[in-house]
C-alpha positions, 0 to 999 in steps of 0.5 A: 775489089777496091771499087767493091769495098769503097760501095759497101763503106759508102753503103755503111756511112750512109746507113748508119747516118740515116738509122741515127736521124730517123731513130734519135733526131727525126720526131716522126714515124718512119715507114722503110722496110729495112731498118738497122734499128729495127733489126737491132731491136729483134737480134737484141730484144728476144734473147734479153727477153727469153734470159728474163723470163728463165729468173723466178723472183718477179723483183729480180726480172723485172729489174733486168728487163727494167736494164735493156731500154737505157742499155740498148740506147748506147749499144745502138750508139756504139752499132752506128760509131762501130759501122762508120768507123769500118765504113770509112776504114774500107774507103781508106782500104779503095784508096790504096791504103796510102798510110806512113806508119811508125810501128810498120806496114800499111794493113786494112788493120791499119786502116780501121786504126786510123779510122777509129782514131779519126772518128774519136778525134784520139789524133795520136798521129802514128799514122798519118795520110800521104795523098791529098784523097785520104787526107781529105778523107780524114778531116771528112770522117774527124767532122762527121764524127764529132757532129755524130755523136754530139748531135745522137747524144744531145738527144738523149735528155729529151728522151728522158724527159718525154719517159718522166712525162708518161710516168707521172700520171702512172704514177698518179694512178697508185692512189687513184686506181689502185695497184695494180691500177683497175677500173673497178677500184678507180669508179669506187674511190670517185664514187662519193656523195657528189656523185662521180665528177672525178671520173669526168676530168680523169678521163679528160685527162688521160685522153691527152695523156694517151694522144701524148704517148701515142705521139711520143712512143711512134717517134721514138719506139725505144721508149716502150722499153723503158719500165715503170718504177715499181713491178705492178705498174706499166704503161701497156697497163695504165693504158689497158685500165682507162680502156677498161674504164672507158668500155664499162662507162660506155656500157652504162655507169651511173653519174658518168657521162659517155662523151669523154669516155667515148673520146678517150676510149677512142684515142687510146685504142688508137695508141694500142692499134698504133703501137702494135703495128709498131712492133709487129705484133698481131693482136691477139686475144688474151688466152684466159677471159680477163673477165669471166661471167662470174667476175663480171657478176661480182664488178656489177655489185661492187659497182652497185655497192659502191653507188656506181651501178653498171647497167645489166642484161643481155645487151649490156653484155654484148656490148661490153664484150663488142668493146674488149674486142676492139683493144684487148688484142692489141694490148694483149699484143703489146704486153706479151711482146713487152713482158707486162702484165695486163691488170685485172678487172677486179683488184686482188684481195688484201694487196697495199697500194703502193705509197702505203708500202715502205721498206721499213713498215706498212 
């Protein structure tokens, strides 16, 4: 028994400190099977999902979705501390529990008290080691603890900045596309008697913006749980409108050039595809056609309307409905999997963007 319990405490320490260096510390994706973060995420994510979605106000809901990011991190802190204490508890259990106590007999309780005291380096010092192996043992387990948490927790400010860096330019798309952001609104706000120059550079922009968040969110998957500001706004969101944009300017939109659109549509639905591997998620289409033939004839003469004509006809259809094949399955994936909402084609009627909203007036 003694062998078996100090297997499975190396078995813990081990795990939980590689499951912190592969979550926090290691910028890179990780490919094993078995995970205790990935576990965590399932056990924990699910029911917070499902308890969300019983609440009937939209304000209400999202802002308990909005809790589960920042609160997982530190419920996954206190997984991995929790594992290494009962980790090291066992293997001062394998030694024989070698243990002067002042308040009575030497119990695996005891053990797990002195290892919890250890590891938040408490030092209250009523029980103390009395062999040379559990000494070692503890300033092992003092060292390995303080280093821990410090090095998990000096990670957490990189964190919130790499979510602040994604959420400028969701933000930023408030006045540019609306709110909730569509491709519709973004071509007919950039449609101005220059022509459309602005859709060229947003484009641009927001390929780098896609390659950064493809990077930052397949290091650290915990950041598609954080959420975005306001209710109508999301990064599965803004992701799915520059795709949209993409596919109508690769259709045929008149005064935009196809090259960046054909280099940002293919970096984001690189981060859609990506992203939903990630989370194991299939791609699936959305169950209601996000753009129907009717709301597709009302975009082109809102388009036309605005100057901005999208090209017509059968083919321009085909390969219209060929590009929302390549990425509407994933996102939709995505969004499902995440509680977001997709934003529509056309923007809804007599809705207020965001910063023209105030808690005071309109």
């Amino acid at each position: 028994m003694a062998i078996l319990a100090a297997l499975v405490g190396l078995l813990l320490i081990v795990v939980s400190l590689f499951d912190g260096f592969d979550t926090i510390v290691s910028p890179r994706r990780v490919n094993r099977p078995v995970r205790l973060t990935r576990v965590f995420y399932r056990a924990t994510w699910s029911p917070w999902r499902a308890i969300a979605r019983r609440i009937r106000k939209k304000g209400r809901r999202e802002t308990m979705l909005s809790y589960f990011g920042p609160l997982s991190l530190l419920l996954l802190l206190l997984v991995w501390a929790v594992n290494l204490i009962i980790g090291f508890g066992l293997l001062f259990w394998a030694l024989g529990s070698p243990l002067t106590t002042s308040f009575g007999p030497s119990t695996f309780g005891v053990d797990l008290y002195l290892s919890g005291a250890t590891f938040t380096t408490l030092g209250l010092g009523d029980v103390t080691p009395h062999t040379a192996a559990a000494r070692a043992l503890m300033v092992a387990e003092g060292g390995m603890g303080l280093g821990f948490l410090a090095l998990v927790l000096s990670y957490l400010p990189p964190l919130n900045t790499e979510f602040a860096e994604r959420e400028v330019n969701v933000s930023l798309l408030d006045e540019r596309a609306g709110s909730p952001p569509t491709a519709l609104e973004l071509l007919r706000r950039n449609c101005t008697e220059d022509g459309m120059e602005g859709v060229d550079a947003f484009l641009r922009e927001w390929e780098r913006w896609s390659a950064e968040l493809m990077e930052s969110h397949l290091s650290y998957p915990v950041l598609a749980y954080f959420r975005s500001q306001h209710e109508n706004q999301s990064w599965v969101a803004a992701l799915t409108m520059v795709l949209d944009l993409c596919a109508l300017v690769l259709v045929g939109v008149d005064g935009v050039p196809e090259g960046p659109a054909r280099l940002t549509f293919a970096m984001a639905r690189h981060v859609g595809a990506d992203l939903s591997q990630v989370f194991k998620t299939p791609p699936r289409m959305p169950e209601l056609d996000r753009l129907p033939p009717a709301d597709l004839a009302r975009l082109r003469a809102e388009l036309a309307k605005a100057g901005a004509a999208l090209r017509a006809g059968p083919a321009a259809d085909a390969r219209l409905a060929e590009l929302r094949r390549m990425y509407e399955p994933y996102v939709n994936a995505l969004a499902a999997y995440l509680v977001m909402e997709l934003p529509p084609w056309i923007p809804p009627a007599n809705v207020h963007d965001n910063w023209q909203v105030t808690a005071w007036e309109l």
